[in-house]
NUPA-183575 format. One line per field, with one value per residue (C-alpha): x, y, z; residue number from 0; residue in one letter. Coordinates in Angstrom, 2 decimals. Layout:
BEGIN
c1 = (X ...);
c2 = (Y ...);
c3 = (Z ...);
resi = (NUM ...);
resn = (A ...);
# end
This chain:
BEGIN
c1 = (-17.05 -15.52 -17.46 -16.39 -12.79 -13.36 -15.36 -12.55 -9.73 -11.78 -11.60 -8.53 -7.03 -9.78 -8.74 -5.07 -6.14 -7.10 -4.69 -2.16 -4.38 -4.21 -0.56 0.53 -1.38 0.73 -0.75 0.86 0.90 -0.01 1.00 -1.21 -0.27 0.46 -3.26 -4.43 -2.70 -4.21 -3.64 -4.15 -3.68 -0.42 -2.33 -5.77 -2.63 -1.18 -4.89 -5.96 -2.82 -3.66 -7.29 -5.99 -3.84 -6.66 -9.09 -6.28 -5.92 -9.39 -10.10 -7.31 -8.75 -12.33 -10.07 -8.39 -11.66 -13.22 -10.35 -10.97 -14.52 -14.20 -11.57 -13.39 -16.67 -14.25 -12.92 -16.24 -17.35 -14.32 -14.70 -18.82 -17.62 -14.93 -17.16 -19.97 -16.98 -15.80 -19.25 -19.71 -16.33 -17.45 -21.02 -19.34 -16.92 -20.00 -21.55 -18.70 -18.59 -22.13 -21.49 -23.36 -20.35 -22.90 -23.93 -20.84 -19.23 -22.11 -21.00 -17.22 -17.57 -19.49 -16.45 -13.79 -15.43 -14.68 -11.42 -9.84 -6.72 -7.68 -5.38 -7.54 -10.91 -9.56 -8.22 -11.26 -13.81 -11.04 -11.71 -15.72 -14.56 -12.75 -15.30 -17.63 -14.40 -13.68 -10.21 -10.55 -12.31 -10.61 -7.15 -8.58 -9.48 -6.08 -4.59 -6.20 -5.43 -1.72 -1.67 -3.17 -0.74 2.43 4.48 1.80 3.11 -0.78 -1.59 1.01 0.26 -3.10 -2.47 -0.20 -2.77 -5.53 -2.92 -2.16 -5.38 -6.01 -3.02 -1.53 2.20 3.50 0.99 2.05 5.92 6.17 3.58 6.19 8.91 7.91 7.33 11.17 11.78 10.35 11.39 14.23 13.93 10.56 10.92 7.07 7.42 11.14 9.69 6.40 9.09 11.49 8.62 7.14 10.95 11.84 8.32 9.32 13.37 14.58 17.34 19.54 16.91 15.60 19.06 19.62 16.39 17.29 20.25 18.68 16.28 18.92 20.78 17.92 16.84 18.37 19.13 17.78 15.51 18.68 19.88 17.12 17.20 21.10 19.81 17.62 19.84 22.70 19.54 18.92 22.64 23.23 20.14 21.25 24.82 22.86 20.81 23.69 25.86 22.64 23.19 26.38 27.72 30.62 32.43 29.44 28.04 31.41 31.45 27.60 28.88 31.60 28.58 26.78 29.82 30.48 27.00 27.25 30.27 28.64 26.12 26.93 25.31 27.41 30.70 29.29 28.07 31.54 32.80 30.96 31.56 35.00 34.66 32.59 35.64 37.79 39.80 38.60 41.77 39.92 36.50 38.03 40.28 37.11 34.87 37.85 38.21 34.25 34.41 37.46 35.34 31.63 32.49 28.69 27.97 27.06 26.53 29.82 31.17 28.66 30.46 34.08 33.04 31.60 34.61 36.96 35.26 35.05 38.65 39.50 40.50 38.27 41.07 41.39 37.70 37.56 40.76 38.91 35.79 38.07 39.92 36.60 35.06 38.46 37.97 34.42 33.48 29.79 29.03 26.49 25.90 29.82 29.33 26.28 27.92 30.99 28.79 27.11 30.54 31.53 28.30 29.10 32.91 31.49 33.20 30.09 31.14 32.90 29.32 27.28 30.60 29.69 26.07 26.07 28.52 25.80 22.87 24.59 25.02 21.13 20.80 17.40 16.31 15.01 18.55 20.51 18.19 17.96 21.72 21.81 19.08 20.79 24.00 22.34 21.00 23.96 25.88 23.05 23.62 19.58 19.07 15.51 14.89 17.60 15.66 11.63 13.64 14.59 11.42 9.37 11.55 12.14 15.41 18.13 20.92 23.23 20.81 21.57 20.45 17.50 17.03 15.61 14.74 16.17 13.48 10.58 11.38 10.10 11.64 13.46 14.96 17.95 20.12 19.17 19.90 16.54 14.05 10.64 8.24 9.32 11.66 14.57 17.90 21.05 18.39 18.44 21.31 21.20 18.61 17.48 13.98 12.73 11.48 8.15 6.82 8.34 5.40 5.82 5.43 4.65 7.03 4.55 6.01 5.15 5.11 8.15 9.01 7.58);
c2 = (-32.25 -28.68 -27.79 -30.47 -30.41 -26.43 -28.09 -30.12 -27.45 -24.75 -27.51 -28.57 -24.65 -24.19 -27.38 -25.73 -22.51 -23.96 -26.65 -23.46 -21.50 -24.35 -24.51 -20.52 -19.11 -15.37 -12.65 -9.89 -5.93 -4.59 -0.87 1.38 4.97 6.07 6.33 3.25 -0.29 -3.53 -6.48 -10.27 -13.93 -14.78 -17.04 -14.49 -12.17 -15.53 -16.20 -12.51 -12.13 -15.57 -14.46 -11.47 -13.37 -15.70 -12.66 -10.62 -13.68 -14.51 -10.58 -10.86 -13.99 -12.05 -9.33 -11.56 -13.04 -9.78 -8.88 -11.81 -11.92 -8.00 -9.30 -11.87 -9.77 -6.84 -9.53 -10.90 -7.43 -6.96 -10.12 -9.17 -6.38 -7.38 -10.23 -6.93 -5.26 -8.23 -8.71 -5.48 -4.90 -8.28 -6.58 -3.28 -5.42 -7.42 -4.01 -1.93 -5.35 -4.82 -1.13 0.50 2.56 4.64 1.62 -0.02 3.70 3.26 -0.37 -0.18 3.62 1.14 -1.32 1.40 2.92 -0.33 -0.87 2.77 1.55 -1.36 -0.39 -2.63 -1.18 2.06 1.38 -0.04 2.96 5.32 2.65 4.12 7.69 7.01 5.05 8.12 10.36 11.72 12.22 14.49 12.65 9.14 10.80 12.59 9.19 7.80 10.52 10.28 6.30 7.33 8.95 5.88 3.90 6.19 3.12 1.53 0.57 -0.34 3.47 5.03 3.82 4.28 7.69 7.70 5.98 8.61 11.35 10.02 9.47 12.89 14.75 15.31 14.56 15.76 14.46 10.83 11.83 12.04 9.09 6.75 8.39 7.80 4.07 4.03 5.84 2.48 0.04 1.03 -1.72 -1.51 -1.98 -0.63 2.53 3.02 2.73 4.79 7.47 7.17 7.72 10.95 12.25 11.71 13.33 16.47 16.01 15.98 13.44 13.19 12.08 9.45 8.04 7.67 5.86 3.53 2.67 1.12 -0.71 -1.99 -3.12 -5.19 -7.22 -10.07 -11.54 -10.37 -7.95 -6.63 -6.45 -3.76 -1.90 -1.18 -0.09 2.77 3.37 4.55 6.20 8.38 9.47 10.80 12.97 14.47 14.79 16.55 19.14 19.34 20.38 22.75 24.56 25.48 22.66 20.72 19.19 17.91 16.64 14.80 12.74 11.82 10.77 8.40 7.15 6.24 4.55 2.43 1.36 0.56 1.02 1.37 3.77 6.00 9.14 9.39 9.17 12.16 14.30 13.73 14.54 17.79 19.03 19.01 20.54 23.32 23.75 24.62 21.01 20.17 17.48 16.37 15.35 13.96 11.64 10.75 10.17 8.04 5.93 5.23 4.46 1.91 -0.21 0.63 0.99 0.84 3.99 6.70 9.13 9.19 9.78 12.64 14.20 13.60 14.89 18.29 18.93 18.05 20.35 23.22 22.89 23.42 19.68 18.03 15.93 14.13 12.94 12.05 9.82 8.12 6.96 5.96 3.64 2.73 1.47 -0.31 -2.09 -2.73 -2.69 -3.32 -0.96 0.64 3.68 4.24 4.68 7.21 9.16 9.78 11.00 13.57 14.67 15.47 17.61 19.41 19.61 20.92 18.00 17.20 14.97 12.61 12.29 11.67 8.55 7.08 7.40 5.84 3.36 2.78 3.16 0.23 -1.89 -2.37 0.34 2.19 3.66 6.77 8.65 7.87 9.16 12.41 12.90 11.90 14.63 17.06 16.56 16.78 20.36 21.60 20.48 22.25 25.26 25.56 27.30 27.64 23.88 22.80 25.31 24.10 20.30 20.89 22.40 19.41 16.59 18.94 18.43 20.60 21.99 19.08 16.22 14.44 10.96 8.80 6.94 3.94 2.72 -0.73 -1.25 0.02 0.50 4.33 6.67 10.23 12.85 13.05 11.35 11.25 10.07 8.54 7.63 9.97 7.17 4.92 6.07 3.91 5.20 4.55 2.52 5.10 3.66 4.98 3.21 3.69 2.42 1.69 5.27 3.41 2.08 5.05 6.55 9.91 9.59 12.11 11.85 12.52 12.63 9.52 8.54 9.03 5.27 1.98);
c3 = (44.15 43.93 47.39 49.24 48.82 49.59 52.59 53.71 53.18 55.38 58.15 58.18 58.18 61.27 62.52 62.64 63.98 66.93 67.26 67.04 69.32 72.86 71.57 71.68 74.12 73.90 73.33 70.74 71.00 68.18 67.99 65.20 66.99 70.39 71.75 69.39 70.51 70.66 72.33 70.42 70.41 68.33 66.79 65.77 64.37 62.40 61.06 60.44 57.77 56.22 55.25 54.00 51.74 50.96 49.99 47.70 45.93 45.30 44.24 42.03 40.17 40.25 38.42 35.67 35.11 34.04 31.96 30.13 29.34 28.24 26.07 24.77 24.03 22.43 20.40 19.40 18.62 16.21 14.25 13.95 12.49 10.73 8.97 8.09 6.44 4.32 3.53 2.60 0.70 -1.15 -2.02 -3.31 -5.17 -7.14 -7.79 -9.37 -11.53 -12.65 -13.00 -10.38 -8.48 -6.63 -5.05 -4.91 -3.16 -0.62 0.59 0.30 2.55 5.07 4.91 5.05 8.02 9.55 8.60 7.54 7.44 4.75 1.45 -0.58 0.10 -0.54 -3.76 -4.87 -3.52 -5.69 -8.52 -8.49 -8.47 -11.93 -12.98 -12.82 -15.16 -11.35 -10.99 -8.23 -6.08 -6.41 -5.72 -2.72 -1.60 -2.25 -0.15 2.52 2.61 2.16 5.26 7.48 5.33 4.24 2.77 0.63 -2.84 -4.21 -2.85 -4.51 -7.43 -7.71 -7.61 -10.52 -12.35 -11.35 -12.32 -15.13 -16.31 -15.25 -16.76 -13.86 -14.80 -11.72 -9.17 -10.69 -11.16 -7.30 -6.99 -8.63 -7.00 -3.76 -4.84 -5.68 -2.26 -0.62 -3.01 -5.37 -7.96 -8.70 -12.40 -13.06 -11.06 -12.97 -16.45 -16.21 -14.01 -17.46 -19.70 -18.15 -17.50 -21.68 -22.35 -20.55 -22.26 -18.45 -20.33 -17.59 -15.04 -17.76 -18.07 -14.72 -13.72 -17.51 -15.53 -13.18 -15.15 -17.59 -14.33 -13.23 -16.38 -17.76 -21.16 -24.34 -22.31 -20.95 -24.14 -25.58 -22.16 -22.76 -26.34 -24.73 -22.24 -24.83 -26.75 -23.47 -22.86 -26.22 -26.20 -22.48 -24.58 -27.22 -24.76 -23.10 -27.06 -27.51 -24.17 -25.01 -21.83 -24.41 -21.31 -20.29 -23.55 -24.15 -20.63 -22.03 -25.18 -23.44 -21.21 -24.95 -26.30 -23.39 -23.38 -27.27 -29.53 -32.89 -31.59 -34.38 -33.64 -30.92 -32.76 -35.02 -32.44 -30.47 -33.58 -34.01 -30.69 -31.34 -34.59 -32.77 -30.17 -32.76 -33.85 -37.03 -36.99 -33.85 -35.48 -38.47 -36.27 -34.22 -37.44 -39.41 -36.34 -36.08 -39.89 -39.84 -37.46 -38.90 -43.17 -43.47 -42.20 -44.85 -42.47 -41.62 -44.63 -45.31 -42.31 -43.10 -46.85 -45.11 -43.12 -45.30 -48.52 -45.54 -44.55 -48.30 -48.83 -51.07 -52.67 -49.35 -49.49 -53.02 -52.43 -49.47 -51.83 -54.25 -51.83 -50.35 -53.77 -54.74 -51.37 -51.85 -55.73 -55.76 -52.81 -54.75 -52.20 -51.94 -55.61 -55.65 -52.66 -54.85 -57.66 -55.03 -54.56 -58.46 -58.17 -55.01 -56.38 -60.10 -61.39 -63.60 -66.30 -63.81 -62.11 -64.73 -66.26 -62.79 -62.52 -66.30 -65.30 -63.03 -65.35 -67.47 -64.52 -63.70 -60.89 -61.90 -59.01 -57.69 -55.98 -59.11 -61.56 -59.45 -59.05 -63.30 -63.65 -62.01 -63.19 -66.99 -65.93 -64.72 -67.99 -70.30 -67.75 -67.93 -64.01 -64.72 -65.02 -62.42 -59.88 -61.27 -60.72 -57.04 -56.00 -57.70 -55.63 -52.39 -52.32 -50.84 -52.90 -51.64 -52.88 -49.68 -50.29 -48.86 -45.36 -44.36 -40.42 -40.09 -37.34 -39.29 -42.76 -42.40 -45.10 -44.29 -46.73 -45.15 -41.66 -38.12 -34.82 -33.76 -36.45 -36.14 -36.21 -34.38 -31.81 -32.31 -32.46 -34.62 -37.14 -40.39 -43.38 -46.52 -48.96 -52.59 -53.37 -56.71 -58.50 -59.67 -56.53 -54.22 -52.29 -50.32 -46.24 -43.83 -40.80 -38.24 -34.73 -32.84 -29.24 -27.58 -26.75 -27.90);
resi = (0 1 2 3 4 5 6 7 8 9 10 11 12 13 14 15 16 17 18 19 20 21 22 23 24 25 26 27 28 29 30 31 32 33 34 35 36 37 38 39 40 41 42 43 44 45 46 47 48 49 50 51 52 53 54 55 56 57 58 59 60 61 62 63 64 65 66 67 68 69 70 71 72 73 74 75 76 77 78 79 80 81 82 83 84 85 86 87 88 89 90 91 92 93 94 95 96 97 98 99 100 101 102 103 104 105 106 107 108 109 110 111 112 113 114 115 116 117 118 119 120 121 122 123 124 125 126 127 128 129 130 131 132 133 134 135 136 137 138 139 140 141 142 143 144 145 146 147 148 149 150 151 152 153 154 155 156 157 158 159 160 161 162 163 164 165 166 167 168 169 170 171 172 173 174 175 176 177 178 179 180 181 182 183 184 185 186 187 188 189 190 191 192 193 194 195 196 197 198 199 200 201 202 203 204 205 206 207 208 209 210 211 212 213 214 215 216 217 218 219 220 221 222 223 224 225 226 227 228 229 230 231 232 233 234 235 236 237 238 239 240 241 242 243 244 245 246 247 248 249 250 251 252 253 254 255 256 257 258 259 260 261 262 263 264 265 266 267 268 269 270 271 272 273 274 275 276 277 278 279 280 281 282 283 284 285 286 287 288 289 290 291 292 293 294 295 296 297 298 299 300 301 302 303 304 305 306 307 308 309 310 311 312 313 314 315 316 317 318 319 320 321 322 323 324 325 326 327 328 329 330 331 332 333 334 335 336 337 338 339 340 341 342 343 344 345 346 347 348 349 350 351 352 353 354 355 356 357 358 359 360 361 362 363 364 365 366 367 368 369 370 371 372 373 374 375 376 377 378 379 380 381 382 383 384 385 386 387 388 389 390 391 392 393 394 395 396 397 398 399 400 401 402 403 404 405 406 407 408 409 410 411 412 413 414 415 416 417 418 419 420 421 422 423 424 425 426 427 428 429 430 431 432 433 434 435 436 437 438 439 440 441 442 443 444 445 446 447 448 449);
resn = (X X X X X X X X X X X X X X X X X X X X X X X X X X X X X X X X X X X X X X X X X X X X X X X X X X X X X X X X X X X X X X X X X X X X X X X X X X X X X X X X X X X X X X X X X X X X X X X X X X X X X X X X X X X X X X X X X X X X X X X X X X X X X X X X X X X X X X X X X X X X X X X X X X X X X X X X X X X X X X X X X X X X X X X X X X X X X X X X X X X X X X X X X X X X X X X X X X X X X X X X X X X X X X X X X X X X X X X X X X X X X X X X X X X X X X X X X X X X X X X X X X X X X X X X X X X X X X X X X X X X X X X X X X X X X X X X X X X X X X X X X X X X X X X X X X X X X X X X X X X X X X X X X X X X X X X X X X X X X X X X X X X X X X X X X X X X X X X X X X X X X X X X X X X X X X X X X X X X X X X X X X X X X X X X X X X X X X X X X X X X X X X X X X X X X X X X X X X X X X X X X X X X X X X X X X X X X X X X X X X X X X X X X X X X X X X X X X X X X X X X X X X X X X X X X X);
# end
């Protein structure tokens, strides 16, 4: 069918050549340079740039059809071997499942040589290097599938696994970071970036990335982030009090306190730094404050009771536990911290009337019975036992009473900011367990954070 319509349109164009031929019998010069001119029909002229037409048309269509079937055969070829690489990537998978990473390594190479720039095969051919303990190597994979794919989250951190795994704190440090770099929020990256920042007491950095975190959760979780975020700026405030940098510590400590109010260890630090600068009328204002809003603090009290014995005004800090008790009678701590102070203030006999009173009232435990102890030495004036006493309970001259974690019930001889097992700050509050069941711990230093 095709050849005879081409049949019939190659006579009707001949059949019009010639009909235009008998028609325009003129003849046309046809200059090509001075010695070279030719002389033809109108018509053979008319014809001649036809069939040109005709044949740049049909070389052009020979042209396109080329293109295409090289196209076509490239694209073939691709998807052959883009099928041999899945297959292969599939094979290497079932084999580092089974446990043979040399074999899977030799089938996910073949895959990654077809598809270098694949993010998942080369994540998984790292995955044999660590298999094998081979930090090294999977990393050195890893980086050299960063560069064919610089903003690759799955990449990134890989490597800070591998690091990690390997030691390498700073490898994975600027493994997370540049995970941040590409996507700010990325909670993961934030927390593991927090964790090796408070591990080497960079506390501002830590902070800063908490921030962010506690920014991004919701609810209760938002809740416990805020918690570490206030734990965070008070111990950049403290580096910053140890480094001699006050001003600095102080804007930290208003960071803490809008974060969370009662965080008490920053209302005695705050306190202490002013001490330190010289206004000792300062810290007490600071710690009386923190006290009218938080009366359950002990710690607090422990503070005013130093400052005010060193600024020669002891009277001051006996009034306030007397007003304290009146206001709250059966605050049995209140109680045994007054009875501390007779000691410290020689006032012996009005320690051991309270601890007594005490005695009579059903309160048998072990800080009482210490404090009665020593106050019973000091009346018989016997050094000998007082000193054979302290060394036998450890305490310190100022028989500071006993801590407990609210979180997790851990014991400490004396007040902290952040409990040493398990990491949580603003938790310790003065307890007094039974002398009977009391059982020594050793505060072994824990993990940083939980």
């Amino acid at each position: 069918m095709y050849t005879k319509i081409l049949l019939v349109v190659v006579i009707i164009i001949l059949s019009a050549f010639f009909f235009l031929h008998t028609q325009n019998p003129g003849t046309v010069t046809f200059v090509v340079t001075a010695e070279h001119t030719y002389v033809v029909p109108a018509t053979m002229l008319l014809f001649a740039g036809f069939l040109a037409g005709v044949v740049l048309a049909v070389l052009n269509s020979l042209l396109v059809d080329a293109k295409r079937a090289i196209t076509e055969m490239s694209a073939r070829r691709d998807k052959k071997i883009t099928l041999q690489a899945d297959e292969n990537f599939r094979k290497g998978n079932e084999l580092l499942v089974k446990g043979d990473t040399t074999g899977a390594r030799e089938s996910i190479e073949k895959a990654l040589k077809a598809r270098p720039s694949d993010t998942g095969m080369t994540i998984a051919l790292s995955e044999t290097y660590t298999r094998e303990r081979r930090p090294k190597e999977a990393i050195s994979v890893l980086e050299n599938g960063l560069a064919a794919n610089p903003s690759s989250i799955g990449i990134l951190m890989a490597i800070a696994k591998c690091a990690n795994e390997s030691s390498d704190a700073f490898r994975a440090a600027r493994a997370y970071e540049d995970v941040i770099k590409i996507d700010p929020r990325n909670a993961f990256a934030l927390k593991r970036l927090r964790d090796l920042r408070v591990s080497e007491k960079r506390w501002n950095e830590a902070a800063s990335l908490q921030k962010t975190v506690a920014d991004s959760e919701r609810d209760g979780a938002n809740e416990k982030e805020k918690r570490l975020l206030a734990g965070l700026y008070f111990e950049a405030a403290d580096q910053c009090a140890a480094e001699g940098k006050l001003s600095d510590a102080v804007l930290r400590l208003k960071d803490v306190l809008k974060a969370d109010d009662s965080f008490m260890p920053a209302h005695i630090l705050l306190g202490d730094i002013l001490w330190r600068q010289g206004n000792p009328g300062g810290a007490i204002k600071v710690w009386e404050k923190a006290y009218a809003k938080y009366p359950n603090s002990e710690p607090l009290l422990l503070k005013l009771e130093d400052i005010y014995i060193k600024e020669s005004a002891p009277d001051l800090i006996l009034e306030k536990y007397k007003r304290e008790i009146l206001a709250r009678p059966n605050d049995t701590n209140l109680r045994l911290l007054l009875s501390r102070l007779y000691l410290r203030l020689e006032m012996v006999d009005n320690a051991i009337e309270e601890l007594e009173s005490l005695h009579l009232e059903g309160e048998d435990s072990y800080y009482p019975q210490v404090l009665l102890g020593e106050a019973s030495l000091r009346r018989k004036q016997n050094n000998r036992a007082a000193h054979l006493f302290h060394k036998a309970l450890g305490l310190d001259k100022e028989f500071l009473p006993p801590f407990t974690c609210s979180n997790c019930s851990f014991d400490v001889k004396s007040w902290a900011a952040r409990c040493p097992s398990c990491g949580e700050w603003n938790t310790l509050a003065m307890s007094a367990p039974p002398a009977k069941t009391q059982q020594p711990k050793t505060q072994a230093q824990l993990p940083l954070l939980r």
